[in-house]
N, C-alpha and C positions, 0 to 999 in steps of 0.2 A: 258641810258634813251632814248624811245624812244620821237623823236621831228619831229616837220614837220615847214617847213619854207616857204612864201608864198609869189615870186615876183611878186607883183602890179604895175609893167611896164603898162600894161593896166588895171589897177583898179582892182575890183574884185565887186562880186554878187552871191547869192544863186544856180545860173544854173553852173557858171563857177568853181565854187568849186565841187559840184557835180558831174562835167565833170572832170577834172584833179582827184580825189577820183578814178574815172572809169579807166583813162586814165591808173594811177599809178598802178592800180591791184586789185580795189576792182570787187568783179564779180558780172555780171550784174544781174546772178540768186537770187544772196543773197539777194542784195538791194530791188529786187523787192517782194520776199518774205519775208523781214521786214516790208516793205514798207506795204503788204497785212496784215498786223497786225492793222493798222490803220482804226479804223472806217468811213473810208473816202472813197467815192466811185466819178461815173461820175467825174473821167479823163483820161486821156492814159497818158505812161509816152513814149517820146519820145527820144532814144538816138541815137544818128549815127555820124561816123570820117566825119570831115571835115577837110580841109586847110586853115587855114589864112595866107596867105603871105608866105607860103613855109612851115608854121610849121602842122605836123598831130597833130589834136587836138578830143577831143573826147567834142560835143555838145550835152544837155539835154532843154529838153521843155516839160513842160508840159498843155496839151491841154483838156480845157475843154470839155465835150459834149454838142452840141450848146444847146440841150434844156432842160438842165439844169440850162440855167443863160441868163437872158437879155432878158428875154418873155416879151413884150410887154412894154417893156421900163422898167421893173420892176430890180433893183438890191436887191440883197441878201445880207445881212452883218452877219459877225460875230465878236462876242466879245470874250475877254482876257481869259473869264472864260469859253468862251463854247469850246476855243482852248485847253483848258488845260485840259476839261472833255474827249475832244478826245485821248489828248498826256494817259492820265490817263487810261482812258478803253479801250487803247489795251494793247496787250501780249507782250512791247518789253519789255527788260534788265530797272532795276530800273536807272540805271547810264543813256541812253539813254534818258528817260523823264524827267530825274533832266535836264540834258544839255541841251535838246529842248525847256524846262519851262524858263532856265534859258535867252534863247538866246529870247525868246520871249517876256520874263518881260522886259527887257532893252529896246525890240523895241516898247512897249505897254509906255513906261515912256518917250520915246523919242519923240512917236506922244504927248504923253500927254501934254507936256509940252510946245511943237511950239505950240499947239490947246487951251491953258489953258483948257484942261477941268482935269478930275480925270482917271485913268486907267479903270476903269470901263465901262467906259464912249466913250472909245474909239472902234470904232470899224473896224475889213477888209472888204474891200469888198470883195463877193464871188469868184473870180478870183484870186486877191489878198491872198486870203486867204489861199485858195486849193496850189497856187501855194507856198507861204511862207512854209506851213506847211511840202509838200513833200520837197521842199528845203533844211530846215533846221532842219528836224528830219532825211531826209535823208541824210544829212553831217554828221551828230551826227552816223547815221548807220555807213557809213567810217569811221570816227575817232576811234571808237569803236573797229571798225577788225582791224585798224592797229594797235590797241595798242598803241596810241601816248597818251603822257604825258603831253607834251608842243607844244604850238604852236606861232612860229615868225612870222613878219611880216615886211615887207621892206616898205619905205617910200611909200604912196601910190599916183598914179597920178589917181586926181581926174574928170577930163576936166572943162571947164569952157564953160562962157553963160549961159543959160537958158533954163528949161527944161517944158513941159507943163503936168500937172497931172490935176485933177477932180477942185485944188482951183484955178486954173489959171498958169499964166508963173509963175517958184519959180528958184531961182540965184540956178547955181553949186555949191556945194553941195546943194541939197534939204535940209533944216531945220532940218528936224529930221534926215539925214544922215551925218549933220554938227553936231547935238546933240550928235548921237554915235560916230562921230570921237573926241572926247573932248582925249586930253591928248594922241592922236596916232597923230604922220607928217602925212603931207600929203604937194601935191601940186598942183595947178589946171594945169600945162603943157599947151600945145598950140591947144590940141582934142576940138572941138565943142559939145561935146556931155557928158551925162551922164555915168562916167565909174564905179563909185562906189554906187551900190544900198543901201536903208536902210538894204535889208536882209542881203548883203555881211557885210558892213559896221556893225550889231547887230551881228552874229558870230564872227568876230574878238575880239568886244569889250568883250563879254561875257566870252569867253571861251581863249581870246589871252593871252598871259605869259608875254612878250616883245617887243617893235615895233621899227623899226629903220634899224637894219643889222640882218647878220646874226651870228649867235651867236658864240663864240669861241670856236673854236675845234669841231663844229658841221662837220658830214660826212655825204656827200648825197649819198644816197645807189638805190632811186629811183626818176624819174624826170616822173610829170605828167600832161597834157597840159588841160584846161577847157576852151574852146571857149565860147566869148560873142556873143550878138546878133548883130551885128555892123561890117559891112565890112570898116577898118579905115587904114589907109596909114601905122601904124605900125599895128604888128597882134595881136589883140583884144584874146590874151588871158590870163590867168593867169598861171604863172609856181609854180607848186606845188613841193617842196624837200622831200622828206619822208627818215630820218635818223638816225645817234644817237648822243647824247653826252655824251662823258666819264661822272659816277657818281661825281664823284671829281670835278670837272671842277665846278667854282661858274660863273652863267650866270648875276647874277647882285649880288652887294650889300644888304646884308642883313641889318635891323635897326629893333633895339627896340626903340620904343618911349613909353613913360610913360606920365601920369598927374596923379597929387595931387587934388582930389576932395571930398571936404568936404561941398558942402551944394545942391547935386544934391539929388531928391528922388529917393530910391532902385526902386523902378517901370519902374524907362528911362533907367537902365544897361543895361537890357535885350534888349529892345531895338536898344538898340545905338550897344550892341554886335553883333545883327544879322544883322544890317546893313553894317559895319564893314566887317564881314565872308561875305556877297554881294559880296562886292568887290575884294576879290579875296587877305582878308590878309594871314598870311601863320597862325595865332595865335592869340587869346585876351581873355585876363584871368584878375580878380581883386583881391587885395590884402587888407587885412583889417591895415589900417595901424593907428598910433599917431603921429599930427602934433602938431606945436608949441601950447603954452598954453594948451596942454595935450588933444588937440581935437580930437577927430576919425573921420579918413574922408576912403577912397577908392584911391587906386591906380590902375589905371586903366595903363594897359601895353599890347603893340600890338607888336607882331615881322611880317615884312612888308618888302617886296622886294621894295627897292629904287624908282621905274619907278611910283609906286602910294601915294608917300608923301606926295601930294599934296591933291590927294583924301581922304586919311586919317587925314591929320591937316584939311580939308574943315568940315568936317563930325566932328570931333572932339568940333570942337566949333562951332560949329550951333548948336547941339544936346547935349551938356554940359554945367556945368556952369564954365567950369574952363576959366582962362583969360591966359593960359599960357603952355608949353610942353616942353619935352627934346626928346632928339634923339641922340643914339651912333650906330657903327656900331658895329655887333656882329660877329663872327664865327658861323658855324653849322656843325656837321656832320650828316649825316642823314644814315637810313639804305638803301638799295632798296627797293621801292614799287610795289607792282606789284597787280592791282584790278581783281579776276575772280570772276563770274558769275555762281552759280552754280544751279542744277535743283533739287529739292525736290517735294515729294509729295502735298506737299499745296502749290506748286508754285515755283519763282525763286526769289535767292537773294545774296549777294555781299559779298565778303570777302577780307579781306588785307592782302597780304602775304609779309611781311617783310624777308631782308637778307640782310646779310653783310659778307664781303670776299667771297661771293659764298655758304655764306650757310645760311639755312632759319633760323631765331631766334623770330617770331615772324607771328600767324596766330589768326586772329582778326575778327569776323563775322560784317557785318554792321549792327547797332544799330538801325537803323531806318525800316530798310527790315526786320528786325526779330518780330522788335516790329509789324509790319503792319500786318505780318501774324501769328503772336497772337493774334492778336486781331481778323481777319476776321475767323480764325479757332477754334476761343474760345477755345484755347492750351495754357500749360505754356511756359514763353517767354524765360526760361534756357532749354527748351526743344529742342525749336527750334533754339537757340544759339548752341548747341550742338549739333543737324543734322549739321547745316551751316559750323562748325567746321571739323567733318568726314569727310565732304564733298569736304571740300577746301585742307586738309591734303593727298584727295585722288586724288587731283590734282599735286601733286608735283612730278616730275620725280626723 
């Protein structure tokens, strides 16, 4: 499997991940012709090696053009929906805008919630905005080429004091950078300054697997360095691992937990299920079951990697009516997974290539990409299940 492991010795932020991606061997051509897919214009992307404190590190900025923002005192905003019409109506890979979407929703619920207001509601400003979005869709670009699966995360050191943004002075962590670190360590260390941005801090939470160490039996094949903005007594960068872990190897604990619910409406399942898949469970499926006195109620059962148990019982009884759960550890074997991306005539879309001992046993079109371009091509959707399929079978060595 491929993994990537991410020391926050000096925190971490949307530029410094972007730079170690570079660093480690994403090519600078590709990115920026992904990057050109994005309905996004007026800025330069700037990359060039630096040195922090002995280490060569590769540094990203991106720079607005001045007269595009800040005429005449005026700021520009954007909102959750108009970032998402962007992620939407360019040409990347379906996979790269679910993850972009996905690192975005997190950071839209994060402001949301320090601000009380609704997601909607929230909006970037146009600096802010332009630069999140090449950021964080273009981290998604790297994670993408390299094929990782998983991604760790080492304790982060977050600095401490006080930082000044648009609402005034906000304590180390910022609010909503404190929001997304919910449930990842971290530590404020002895640095004056801001090391963990919202953007760095909403990719981790979105897309992270595990936080803590590094994972067992992981082997680092490549080491990537991503300079911060900040000349600091240690070197302000983040080390990036790009490697693998044996398929066998269990990285955490697996659990199924279950509840017995008998007086919740069929209406909140759906619900509570997608909220659930959010977070990053591995499964949730319900059973029709008979309780005592011959009642029919639902059993509701999640299989969940250990590190989110907490987010899962949280979720659980807010959004149910049950008063009560169980939780055992399970075994799994699973096949290999492996997601490509393939090109048809009405477009492009995703397929799962399962294997086991080294050999494929299972090739699976995605349900959602096929459905998308049945419907925008007014075609039968076993049609296009069927290209997807040739298609991904004509990928196999």
């Amino acid at each position: 499997m491929q993994a990537l492991y991410l020391d926050c010795f000096a925190g971490i932020s949307g530029n410094m991940l972007l730079g170690a991606l570079l660093n480690a061997g994403l090519p600078e051509e590709i990115l920026r012709e992904q990057l050109s897919l994005l309905p996004v214009d007026g800025y330069h992307l700037t990359i060039e090696k630096v040195n922090k404190n002995g280490i060569s590190a590769v540094y990203v900025d991106v720079k607005l053009h001045t007269h595009d923002h800040h005429g005449h005192g005026h700021h520009h905003h954007r909102h959750l929906s108009t970032i998402f019409q962007i992620i939407d109506d360019s040409q990347l890979a379906p996979r790269i805008k679910d993850d972009s979407k996905k690192v975005f929703m997190l950071l839209a619920q994060a402001e949301a919630k320090v601000h009380g207001v609704t997601i909607e509601e929230i909006h970037f400003h146009e600096v802010g905005a332009v630069d999140a979005i090449i950021d964080i869709v273009g981290t998604v670009i790297g994670l993408n080429y390299f094929g990782i699966e998983a991604i760790y995360t080492s304790k982060l050191q977050v600095g401490k004091g006080f930082v000044k943004c648009c609402h005034g002075l906000m304590p180390i962590p910022a609010p909503a950078t404190a929001e997304l670190l919910k449930n990842i360590p971290y530590y404020n260390g002895e640095i004056s300054k801001e090391l963990v941005t919202p953007t760095g801090a909403a990719v981790i939470s979105a897309l992270g697997t595990d936080y803590g160490n590094m994972p067992e039996n992981f082997t680092s094949k490549t080491i990537g360095y991503g300079a911060g903005t900040w000349d600091l007594e240690i070197p302000n960068v983040l080390r990036m691992h790009i490697g693998e872990i044996p398929e066998y190897i269990k990285t955490s604990e697996t659990l199924l937990i279950e509840a017995n619910i008998d007086d919740l409406s069929p209406q909140v399942f759906p619900y509570v299920m997608d909220k659930l898949l959010e977070i990053g469970v591995f499964d949730v499926w319900l059973t029709p079951i008979i309780m005592k006195k011959n009642r029919a109620a639902t059993m509701l059962s999640i299989l969940v990697s250990s590190n989110i148990l907490d987010q899962v019982t949280t979720i659980i009884f807010e959004e149910t009516s049950t008063i009560g759960l169980r939780y055992y550890s399970v075994e799994r074997k699973m096949a290999k997974r492996e997601i490509v991306t393939v090109a048809l005539s009405w477009g492009e879309a995703r397929a799962k290539i399962s294997s086991y001992n080294e050999k494929v046993c299972s090739v699976t079109p995605e349900y959602e990409d096929c459905k998308s371009i049945a419907k925008q091509h007014k075609i039968p959707l076993k049609k296009v299940q069927q290209a997807v399929l040739d298609a991904a079978f004509n990928t196999i060595k």
